[in-house]
N, CA, C, O and CB atoms as a CASP TS submission, in Angstrom:
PFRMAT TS
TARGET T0000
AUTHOR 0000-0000-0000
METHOD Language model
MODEL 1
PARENT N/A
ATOM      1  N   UNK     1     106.974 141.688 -53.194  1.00  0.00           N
ATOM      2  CA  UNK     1     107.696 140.503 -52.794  1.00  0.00           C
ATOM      3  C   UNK     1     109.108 140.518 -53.397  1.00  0.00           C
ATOM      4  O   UNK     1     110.103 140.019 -52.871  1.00  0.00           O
ATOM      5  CB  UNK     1     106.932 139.239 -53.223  1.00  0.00           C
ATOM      6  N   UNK     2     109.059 141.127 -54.511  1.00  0.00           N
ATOM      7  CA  UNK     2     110.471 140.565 -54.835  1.00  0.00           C
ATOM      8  C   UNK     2     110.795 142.192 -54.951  1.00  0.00           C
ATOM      9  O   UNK     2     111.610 142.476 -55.830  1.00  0.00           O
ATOM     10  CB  UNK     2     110.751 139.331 -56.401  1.00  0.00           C
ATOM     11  N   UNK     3     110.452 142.894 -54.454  1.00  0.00           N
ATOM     12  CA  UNK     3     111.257 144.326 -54.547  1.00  0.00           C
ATOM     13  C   UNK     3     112.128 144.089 -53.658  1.00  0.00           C
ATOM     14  O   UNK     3     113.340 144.244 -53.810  1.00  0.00           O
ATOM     15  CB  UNK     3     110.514 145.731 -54.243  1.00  0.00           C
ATOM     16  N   UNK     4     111.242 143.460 -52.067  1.00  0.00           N
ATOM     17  CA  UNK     4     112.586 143.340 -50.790  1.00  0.00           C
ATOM     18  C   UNK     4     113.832 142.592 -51.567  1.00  0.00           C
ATOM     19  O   UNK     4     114.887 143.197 -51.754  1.00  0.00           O
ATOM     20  CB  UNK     4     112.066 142.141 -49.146  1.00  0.00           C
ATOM     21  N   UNK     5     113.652 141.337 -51.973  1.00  0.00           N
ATOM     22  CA  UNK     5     114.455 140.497 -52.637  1.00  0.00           C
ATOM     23  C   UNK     5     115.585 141.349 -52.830  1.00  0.00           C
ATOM     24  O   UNK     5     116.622 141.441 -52.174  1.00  0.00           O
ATOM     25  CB  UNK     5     113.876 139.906 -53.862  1.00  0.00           C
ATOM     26  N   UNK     6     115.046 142.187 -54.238  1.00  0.00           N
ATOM     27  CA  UNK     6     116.151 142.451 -54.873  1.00  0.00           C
ATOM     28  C   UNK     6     116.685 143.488 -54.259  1.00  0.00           C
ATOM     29  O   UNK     6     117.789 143.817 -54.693  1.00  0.00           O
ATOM     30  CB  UNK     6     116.012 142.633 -56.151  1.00  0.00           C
ATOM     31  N   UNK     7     116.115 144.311 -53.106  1.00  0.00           N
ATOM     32  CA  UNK     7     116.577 145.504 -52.183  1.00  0.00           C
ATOM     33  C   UNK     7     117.360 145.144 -50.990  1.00  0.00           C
ATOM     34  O   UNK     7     117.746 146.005 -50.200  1.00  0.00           O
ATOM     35  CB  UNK     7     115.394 146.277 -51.663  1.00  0.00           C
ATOM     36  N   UNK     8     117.698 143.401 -50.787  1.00  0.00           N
ATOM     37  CA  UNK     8     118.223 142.846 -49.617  1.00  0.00           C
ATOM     38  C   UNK     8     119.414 142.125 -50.000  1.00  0.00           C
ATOM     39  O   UNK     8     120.284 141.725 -49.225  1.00  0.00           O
ATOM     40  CB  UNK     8     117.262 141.993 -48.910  1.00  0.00           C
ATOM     41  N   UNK     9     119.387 141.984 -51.285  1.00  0.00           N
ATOM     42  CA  UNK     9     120.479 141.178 -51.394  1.00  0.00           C
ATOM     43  C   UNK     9     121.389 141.792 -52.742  1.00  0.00           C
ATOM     44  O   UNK     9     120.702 142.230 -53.665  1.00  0.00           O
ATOM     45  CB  UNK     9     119.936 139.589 -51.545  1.00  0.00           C
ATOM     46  N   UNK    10     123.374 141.865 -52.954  1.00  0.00           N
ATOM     47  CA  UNK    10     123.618 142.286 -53.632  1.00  0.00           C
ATOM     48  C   UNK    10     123.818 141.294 -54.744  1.00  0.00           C
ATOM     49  O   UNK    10     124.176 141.783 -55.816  1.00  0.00           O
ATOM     50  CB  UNK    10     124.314 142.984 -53.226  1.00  0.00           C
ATOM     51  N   UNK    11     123.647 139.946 -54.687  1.00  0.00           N
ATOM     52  CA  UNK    11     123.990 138.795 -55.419  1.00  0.00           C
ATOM     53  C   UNK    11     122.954 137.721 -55.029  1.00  0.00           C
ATOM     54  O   UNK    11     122.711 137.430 -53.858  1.00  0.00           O
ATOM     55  CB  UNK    11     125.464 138.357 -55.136  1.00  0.00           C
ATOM     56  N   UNK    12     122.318 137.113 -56.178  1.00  0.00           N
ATOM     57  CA  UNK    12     121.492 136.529 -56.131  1.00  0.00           C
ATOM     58  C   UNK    12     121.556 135.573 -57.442  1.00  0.00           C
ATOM     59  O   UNK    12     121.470 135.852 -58.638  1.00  0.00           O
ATOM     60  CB  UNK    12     120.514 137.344 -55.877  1.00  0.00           C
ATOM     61  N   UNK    13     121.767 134.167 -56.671  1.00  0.00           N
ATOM     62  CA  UNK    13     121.917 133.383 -58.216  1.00  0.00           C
ATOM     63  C   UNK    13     121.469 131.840 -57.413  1.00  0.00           C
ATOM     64  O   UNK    13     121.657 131.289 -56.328  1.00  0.00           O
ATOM     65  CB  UNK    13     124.001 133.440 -59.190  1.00  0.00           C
ATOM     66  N   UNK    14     120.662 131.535 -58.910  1.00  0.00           N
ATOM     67  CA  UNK    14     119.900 130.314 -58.837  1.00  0.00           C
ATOM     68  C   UNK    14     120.557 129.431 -59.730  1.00  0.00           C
ATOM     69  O   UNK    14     120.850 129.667 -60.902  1.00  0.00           O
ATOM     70  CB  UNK    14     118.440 130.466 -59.171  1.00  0.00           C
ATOM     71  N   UNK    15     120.827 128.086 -58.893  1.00  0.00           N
ATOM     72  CA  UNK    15     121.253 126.981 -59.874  1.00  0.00           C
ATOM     73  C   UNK    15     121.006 125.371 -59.726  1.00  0.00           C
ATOM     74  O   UNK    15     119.985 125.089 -59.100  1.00  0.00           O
ATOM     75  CB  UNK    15     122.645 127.119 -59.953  1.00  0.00           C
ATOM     76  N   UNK    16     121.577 124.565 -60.077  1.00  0.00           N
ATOM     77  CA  UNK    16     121.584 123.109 -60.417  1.00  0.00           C
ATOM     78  C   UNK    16     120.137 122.632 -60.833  1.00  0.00           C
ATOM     79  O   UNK    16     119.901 121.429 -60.725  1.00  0.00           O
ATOM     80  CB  UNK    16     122.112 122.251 -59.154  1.00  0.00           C
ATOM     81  N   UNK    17     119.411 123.253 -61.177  1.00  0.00           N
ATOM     82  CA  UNK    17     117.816 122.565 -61.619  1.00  0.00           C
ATOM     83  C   UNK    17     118.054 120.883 -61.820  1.00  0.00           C
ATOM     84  O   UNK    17     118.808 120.193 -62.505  1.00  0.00           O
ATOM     85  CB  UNK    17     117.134 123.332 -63.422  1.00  0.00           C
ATOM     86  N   UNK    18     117.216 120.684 -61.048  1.00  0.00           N
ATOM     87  CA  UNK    18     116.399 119.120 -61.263  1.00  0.00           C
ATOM     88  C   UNK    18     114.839 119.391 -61.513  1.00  0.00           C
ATOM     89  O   UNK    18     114.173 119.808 -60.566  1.00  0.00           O
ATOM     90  CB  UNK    18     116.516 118.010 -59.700  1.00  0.00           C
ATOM     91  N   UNK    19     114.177 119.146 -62.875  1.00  0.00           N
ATOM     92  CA  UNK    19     112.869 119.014 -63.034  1.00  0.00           C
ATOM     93  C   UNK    19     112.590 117.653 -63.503  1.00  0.00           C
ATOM     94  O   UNK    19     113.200 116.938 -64.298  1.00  0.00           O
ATOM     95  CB  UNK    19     112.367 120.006 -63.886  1.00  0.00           C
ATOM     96  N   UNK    20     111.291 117.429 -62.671  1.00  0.00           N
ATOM     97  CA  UNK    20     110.453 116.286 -62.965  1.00  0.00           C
ATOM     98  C   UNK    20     109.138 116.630 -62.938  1.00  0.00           C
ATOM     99  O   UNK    20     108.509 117.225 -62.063  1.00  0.00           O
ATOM    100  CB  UNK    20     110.647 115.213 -62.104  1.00  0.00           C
ATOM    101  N   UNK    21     108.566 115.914 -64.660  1.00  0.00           N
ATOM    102  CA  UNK    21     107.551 116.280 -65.298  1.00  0.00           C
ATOM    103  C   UNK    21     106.494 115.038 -65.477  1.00  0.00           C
ATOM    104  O   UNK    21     106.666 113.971 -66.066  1.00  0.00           O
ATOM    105  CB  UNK    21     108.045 116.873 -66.523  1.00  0.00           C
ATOM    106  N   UNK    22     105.257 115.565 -64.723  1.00  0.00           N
ATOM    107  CA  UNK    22     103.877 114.422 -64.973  1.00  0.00           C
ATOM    108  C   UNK    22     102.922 115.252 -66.272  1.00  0.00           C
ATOM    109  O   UNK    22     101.982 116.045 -66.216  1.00  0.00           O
ATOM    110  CB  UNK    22     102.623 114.229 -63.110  1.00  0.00           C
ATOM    111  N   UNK    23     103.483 114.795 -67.116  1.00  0.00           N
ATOM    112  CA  UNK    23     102.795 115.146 -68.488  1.00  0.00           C
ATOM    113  C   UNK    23     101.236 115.057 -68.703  1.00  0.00           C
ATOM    114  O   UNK    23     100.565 115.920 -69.269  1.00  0.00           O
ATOM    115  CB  UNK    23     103.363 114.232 -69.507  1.00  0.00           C
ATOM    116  N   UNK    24     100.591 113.457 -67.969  1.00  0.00           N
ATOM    117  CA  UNK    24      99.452 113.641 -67.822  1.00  0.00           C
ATOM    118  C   UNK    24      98.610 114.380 -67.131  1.00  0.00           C
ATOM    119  O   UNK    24      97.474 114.700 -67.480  1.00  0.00           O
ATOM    120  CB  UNK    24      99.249 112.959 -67.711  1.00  0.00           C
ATOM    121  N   UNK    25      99.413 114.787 -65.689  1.00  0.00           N
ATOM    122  CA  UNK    25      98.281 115.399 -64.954  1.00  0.00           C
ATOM    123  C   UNK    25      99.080 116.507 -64.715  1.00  0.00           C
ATOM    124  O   UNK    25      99.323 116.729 -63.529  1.00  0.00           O
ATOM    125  CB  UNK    25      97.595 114.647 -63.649  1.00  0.00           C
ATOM    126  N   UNK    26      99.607 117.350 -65.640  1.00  0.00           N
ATOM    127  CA  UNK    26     100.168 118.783 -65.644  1.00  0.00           C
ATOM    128  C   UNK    26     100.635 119.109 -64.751  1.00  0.00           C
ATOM    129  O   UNK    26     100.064 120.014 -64.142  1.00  0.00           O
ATOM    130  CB  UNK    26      99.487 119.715 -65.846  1.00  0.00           C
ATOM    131  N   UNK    27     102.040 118.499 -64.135  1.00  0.00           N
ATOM    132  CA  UNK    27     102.483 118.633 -62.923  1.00  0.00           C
ATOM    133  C   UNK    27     104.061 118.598 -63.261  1.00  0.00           C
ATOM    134  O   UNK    27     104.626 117.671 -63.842  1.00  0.00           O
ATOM    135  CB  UNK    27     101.883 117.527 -61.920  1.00  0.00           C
ATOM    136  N   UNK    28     104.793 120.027 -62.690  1.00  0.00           N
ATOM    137  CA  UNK    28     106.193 119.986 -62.358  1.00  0.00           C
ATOM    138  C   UNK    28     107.029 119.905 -61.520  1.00  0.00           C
ATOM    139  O   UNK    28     106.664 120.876 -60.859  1.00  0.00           O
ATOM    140  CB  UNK    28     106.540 120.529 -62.577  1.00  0.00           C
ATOM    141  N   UNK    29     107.999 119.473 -60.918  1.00  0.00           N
ATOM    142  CA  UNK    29     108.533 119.592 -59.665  1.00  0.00           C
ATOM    143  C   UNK    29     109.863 120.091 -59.746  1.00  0.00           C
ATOM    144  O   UNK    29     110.411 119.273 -60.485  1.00  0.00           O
ATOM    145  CB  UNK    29     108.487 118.393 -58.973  1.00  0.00           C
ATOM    146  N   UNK    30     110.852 121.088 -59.374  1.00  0.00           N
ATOM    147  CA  UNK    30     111.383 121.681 -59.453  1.00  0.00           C
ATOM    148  C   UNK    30     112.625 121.818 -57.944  1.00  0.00           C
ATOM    149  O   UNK    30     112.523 122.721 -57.114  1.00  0.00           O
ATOM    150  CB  UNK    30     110.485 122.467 -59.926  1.00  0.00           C
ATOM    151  N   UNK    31     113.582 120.860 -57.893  1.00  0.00           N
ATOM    152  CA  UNK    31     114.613 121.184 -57.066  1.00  0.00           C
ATOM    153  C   UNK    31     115.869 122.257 -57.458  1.00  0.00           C
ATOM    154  O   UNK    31     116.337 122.140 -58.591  1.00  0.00           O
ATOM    155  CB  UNK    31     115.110 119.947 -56.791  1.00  0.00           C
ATOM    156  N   UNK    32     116.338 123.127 -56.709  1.00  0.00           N
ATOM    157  CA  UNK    32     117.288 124.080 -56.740  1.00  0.00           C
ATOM    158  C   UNK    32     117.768 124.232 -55.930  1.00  0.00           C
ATOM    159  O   UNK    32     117.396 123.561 -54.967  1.00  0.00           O
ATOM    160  CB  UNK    32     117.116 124.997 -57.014  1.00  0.00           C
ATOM    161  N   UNK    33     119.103 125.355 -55.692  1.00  0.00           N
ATOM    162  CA  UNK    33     120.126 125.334 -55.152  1.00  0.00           C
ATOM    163  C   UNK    33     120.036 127.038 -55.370  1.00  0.00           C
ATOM    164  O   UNK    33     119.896 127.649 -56.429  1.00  0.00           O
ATOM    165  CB  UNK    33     121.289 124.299 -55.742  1.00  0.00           C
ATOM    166  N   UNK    34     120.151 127.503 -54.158  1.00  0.00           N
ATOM    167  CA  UNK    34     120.096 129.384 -54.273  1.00  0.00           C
ATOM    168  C   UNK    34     121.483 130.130 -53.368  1.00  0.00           C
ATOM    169  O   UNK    34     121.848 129.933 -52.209  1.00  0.00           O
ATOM    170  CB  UNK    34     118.273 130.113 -53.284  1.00  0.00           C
ATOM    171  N   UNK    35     121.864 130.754 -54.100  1.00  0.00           N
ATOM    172  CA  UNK    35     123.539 131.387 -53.092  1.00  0.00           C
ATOM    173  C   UNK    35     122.743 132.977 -53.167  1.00  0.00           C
ATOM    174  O   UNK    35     122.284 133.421 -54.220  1.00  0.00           O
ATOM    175  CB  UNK    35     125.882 131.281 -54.326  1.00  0.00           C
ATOM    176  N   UNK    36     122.676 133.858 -51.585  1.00  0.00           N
ATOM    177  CA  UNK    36     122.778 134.844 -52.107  1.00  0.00           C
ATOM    178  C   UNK    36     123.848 135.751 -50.954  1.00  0.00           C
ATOM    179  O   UNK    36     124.367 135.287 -49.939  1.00  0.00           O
ATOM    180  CB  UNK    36     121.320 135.306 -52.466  1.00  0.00           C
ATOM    181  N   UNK    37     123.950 136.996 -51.426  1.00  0.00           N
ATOM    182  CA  UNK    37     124.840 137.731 -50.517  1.00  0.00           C
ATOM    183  C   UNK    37     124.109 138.826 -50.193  1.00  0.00           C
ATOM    184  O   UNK    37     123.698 139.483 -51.149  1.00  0.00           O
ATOM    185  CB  UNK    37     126.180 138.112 -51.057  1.00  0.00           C
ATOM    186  N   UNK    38     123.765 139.297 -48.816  1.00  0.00           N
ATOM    187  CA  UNK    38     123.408 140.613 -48.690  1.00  0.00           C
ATOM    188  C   UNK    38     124.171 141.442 -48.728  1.00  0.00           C
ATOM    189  O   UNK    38     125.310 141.156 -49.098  1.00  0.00           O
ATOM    190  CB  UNK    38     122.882 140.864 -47.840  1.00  0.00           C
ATOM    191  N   UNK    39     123.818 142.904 -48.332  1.00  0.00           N
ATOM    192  CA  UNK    39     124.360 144.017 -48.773  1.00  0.00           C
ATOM    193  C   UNK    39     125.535 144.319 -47.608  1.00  0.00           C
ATOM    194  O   UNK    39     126.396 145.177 -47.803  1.00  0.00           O
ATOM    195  CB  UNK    39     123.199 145.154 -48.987  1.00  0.00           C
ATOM    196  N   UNK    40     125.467 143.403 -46.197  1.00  0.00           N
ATOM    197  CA  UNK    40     126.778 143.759 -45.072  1.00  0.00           C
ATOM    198  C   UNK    40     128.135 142.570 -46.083  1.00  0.00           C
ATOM    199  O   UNK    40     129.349 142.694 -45.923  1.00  0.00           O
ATOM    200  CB  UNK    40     126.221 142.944 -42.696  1.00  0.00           C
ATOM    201  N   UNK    41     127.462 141.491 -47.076  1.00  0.00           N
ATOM    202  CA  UNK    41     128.464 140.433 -47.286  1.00  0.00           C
ATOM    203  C   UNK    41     128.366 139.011 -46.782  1.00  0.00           C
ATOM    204  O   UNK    41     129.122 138.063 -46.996  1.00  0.00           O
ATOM    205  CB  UNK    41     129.571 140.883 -46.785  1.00  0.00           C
ATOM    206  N   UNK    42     127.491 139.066 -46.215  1.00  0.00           N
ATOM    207  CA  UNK    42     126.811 137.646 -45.187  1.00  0.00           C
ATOM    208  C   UNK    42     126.301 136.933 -46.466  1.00  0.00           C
ATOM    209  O   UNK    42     125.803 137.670 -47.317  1.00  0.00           O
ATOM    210  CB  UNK    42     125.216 138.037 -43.773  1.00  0.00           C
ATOM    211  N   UNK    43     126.366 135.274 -46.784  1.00  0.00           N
ATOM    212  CA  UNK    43     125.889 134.410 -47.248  1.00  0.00           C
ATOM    213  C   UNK    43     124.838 133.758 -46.585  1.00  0.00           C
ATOM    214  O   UNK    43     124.892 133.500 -45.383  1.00  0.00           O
ATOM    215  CB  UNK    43     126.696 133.803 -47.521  1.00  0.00           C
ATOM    216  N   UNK    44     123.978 133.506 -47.234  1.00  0.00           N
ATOM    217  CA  UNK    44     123.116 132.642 -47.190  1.00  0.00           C
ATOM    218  C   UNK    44     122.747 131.398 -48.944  1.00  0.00           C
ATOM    219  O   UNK    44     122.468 131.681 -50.109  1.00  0.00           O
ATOM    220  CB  UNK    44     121.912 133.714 -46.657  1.00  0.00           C
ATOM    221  N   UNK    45     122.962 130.051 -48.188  1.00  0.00           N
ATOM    222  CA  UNK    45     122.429 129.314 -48.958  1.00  0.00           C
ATOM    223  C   UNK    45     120.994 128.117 -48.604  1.00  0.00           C
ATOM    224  O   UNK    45     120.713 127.481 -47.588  1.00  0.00           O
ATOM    225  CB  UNK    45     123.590 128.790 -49.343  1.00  0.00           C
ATOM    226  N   UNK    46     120.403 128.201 -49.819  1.00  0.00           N
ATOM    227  CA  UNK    46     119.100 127.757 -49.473  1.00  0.00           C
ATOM    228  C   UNK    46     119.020 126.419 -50.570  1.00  0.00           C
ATOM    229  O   UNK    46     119.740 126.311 -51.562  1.00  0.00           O
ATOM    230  CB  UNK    46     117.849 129.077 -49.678  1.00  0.00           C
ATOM    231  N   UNK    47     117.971 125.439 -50.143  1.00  0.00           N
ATOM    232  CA  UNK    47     118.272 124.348 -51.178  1.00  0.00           C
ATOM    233  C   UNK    47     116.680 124.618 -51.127  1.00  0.00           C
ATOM    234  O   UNK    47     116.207 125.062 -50.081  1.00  0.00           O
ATOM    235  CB  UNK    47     119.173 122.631 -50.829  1.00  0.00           C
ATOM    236  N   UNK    48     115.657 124.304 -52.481  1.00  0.00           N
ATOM    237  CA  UNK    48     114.187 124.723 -52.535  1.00  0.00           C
ATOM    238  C   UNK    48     113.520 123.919 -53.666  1.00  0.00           C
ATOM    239  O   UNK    48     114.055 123.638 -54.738  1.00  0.00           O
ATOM    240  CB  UNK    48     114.015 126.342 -52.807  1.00  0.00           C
ATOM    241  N   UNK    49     112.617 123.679 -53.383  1.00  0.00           N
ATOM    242  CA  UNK    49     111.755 122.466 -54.450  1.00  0.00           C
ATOM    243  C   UNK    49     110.617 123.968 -54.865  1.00  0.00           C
ATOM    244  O   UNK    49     110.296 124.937 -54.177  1.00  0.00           O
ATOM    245  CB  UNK    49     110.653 120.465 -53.273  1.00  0.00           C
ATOM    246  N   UNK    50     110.261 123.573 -56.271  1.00  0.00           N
ATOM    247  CA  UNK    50     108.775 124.806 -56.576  1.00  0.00           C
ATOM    248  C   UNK    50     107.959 123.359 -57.220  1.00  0.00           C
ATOM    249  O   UNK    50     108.417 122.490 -57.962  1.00  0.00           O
ATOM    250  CB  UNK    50     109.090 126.701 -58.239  1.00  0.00           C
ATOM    251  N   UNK    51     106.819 123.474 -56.718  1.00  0.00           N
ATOM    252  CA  UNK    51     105.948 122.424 -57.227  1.00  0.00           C
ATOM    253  C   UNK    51     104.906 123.307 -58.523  1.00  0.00           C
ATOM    254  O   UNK    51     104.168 124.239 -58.204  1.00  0.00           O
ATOM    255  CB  UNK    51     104.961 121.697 -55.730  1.00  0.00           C
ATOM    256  N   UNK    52     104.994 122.962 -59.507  1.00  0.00           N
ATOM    257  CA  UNK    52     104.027 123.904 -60.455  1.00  0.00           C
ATOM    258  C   UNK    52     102.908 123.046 -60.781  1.00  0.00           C
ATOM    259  O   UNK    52     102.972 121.824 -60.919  1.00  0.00           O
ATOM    260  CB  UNK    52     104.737 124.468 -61.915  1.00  0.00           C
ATOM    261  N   UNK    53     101.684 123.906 -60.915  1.00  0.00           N
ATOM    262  CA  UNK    53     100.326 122.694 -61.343  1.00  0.00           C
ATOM    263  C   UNK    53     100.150 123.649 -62.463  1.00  0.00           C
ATOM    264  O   UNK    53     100.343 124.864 -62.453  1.00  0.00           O
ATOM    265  CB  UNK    53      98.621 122.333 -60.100  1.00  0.00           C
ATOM    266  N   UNK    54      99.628 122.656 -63.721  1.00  0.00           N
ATOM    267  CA  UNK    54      99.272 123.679 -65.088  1.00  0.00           C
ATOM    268  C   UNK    54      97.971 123.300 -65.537  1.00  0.00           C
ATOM    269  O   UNK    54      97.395 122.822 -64.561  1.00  0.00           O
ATOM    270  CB  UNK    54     100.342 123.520 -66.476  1.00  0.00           C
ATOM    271  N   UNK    55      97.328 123.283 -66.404  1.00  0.00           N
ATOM    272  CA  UNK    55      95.723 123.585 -66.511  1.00  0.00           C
ATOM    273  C   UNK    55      95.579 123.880 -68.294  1.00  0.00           C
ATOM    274  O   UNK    55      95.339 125.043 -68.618  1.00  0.00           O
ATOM    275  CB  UNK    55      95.184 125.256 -65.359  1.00  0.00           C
ATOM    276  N   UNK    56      95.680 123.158 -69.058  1.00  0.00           N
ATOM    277  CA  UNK    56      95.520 123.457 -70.723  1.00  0.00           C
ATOM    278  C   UNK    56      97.212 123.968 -70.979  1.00  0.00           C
ATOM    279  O   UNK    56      97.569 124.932 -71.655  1.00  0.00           O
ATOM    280  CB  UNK    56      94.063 125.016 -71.189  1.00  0.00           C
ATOM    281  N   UNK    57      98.108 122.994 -70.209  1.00  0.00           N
ATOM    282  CA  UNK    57      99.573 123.799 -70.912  1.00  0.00           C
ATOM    283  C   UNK    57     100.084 125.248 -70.563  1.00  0.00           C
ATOM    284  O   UNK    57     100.864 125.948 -71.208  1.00  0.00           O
ATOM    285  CB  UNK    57      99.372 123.978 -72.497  1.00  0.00           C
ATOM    286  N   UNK    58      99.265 125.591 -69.050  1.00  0.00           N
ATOM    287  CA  UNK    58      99.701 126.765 -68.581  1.00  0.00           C
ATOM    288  C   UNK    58      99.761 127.093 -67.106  1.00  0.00           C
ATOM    289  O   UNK    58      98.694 126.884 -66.529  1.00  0.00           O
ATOM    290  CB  UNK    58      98.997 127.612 -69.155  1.00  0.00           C
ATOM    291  N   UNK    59     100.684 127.526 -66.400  1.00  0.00           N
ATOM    292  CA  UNK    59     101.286 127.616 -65.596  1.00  0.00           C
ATOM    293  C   UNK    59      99.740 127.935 -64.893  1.00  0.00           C
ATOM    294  O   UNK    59      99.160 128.939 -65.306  1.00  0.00           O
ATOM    295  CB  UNK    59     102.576 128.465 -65.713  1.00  0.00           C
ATOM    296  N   UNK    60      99.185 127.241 -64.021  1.00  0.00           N
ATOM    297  CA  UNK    60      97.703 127.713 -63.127  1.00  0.00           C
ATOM    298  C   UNK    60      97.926 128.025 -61.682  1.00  0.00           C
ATOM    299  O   UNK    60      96.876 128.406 -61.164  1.00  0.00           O
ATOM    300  CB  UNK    60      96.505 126.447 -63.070  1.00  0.00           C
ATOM    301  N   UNK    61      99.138 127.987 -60.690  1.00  0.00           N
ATOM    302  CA  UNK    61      99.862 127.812 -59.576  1.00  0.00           C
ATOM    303  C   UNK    61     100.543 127.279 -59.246  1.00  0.00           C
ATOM    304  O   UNK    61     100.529 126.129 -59.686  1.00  0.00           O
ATOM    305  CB  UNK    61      99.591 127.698 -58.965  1.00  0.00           C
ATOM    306  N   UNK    62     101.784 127.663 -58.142  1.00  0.00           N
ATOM    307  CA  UNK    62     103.101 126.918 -57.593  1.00  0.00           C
ATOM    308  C   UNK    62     103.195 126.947 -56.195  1.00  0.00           C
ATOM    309  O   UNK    62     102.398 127.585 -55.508  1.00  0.00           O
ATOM    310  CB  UNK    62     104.413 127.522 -58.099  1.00  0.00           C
ATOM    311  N   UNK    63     103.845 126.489 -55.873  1.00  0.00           N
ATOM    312  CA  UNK    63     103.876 126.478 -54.422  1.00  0.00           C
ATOM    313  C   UNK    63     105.277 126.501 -54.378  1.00  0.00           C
ATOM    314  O   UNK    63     105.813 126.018 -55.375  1.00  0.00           O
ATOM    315  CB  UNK    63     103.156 125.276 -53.632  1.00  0.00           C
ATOM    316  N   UNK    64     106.118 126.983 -53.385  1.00  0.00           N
ATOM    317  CA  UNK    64     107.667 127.317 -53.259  1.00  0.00           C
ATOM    318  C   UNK    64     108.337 126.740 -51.836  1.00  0.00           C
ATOM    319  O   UNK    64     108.371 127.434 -50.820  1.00  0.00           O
ATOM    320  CB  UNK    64     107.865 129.054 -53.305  1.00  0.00           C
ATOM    321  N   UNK    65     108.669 125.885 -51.876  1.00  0.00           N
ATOM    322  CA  UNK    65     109.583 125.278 -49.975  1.00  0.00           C
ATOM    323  C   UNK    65     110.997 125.857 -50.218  1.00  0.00           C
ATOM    324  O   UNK    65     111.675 125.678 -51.230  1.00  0.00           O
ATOM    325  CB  UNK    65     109.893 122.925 -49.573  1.00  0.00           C
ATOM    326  N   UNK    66     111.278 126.461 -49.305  1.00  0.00           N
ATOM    327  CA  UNK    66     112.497 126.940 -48.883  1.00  0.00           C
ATOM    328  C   UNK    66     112.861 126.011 -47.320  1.00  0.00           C
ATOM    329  O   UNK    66     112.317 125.681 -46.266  1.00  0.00           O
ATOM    330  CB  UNK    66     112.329 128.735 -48.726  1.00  0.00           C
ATOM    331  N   UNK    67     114.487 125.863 -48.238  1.00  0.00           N
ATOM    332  CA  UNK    67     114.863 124.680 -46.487  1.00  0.00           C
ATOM    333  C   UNK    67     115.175 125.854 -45.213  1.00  0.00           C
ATOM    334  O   UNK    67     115.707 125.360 -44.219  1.00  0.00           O
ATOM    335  CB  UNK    67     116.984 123.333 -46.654  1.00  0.00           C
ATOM    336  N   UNK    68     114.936 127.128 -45.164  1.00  0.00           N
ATOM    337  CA  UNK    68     115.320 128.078 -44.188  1.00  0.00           C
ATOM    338  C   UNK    68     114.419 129.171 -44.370  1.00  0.00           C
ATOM    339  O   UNK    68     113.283 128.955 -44.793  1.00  0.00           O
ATOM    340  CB  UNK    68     116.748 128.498 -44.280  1.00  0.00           C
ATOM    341  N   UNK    69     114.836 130.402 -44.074  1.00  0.00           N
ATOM    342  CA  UNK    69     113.947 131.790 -43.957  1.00  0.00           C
ATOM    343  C   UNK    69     113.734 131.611 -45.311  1.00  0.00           C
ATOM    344  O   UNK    69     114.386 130.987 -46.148  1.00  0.00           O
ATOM    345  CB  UNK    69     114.641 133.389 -43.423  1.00  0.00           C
ATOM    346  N   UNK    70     112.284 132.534 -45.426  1.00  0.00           N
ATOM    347  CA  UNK    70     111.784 132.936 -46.921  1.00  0.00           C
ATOM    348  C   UNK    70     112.336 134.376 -47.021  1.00  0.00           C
ATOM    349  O   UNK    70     112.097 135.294 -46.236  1.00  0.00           O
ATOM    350  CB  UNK    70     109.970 132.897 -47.166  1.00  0.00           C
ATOM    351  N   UNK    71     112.995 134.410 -47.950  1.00  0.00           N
ATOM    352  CA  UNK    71     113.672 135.734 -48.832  1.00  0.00           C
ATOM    353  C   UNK    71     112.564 136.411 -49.088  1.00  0.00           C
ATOM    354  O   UNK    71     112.445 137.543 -48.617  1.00  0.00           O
ATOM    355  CB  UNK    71     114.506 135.450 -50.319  1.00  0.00           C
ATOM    356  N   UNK    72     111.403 135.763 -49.992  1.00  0.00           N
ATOM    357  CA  UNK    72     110.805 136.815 -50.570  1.00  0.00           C
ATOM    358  C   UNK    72     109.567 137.182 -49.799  1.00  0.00           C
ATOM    359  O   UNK    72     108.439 137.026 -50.269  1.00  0.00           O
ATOM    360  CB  UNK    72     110.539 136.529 -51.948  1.00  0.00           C
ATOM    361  N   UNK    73     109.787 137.637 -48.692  1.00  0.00           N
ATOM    362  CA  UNK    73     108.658 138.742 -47.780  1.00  0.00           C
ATOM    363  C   UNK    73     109.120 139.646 -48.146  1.00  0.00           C
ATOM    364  O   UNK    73     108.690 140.745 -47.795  1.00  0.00           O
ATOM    365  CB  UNK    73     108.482 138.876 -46.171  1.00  0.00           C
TER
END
């Protein structure tokens, strides 16, 4: 998954984090902001929420929304 990633694109940068945290029921929510450039020079920007569920204080699964194509096939 992330070999294509990093084999498709020459610039790849993640930013503006917004996290919001349910402490009781081990839950994160995660908005971002993604710029990348492929290798012809073409931009693409993506705006993406990661929802994380944790289980004893540890990361147990996430789920990832992308507002356009998924990069990481």
């Amino acid at each position: 998954m992330f070999r294509t990633l990093f084999d498709s694109y020459r610039t790849i940068w993640n930013g503006k984090f917004e996290h919001t945290l349910d402490v009781e029921n081990e839950c994160i929510a995660t908005r971002f902001n993604v710029r990348l450039e492929d290798l012809d020079g073409g931009e693409v920007e993506l705006r993406n929420c990661n929802f994380w569920h944790c289980r004893d204080g540890k990361f147990e699964r996430v789920y990832a929304f992308m507002n356009d194509a998924n990069v990481l096939r």
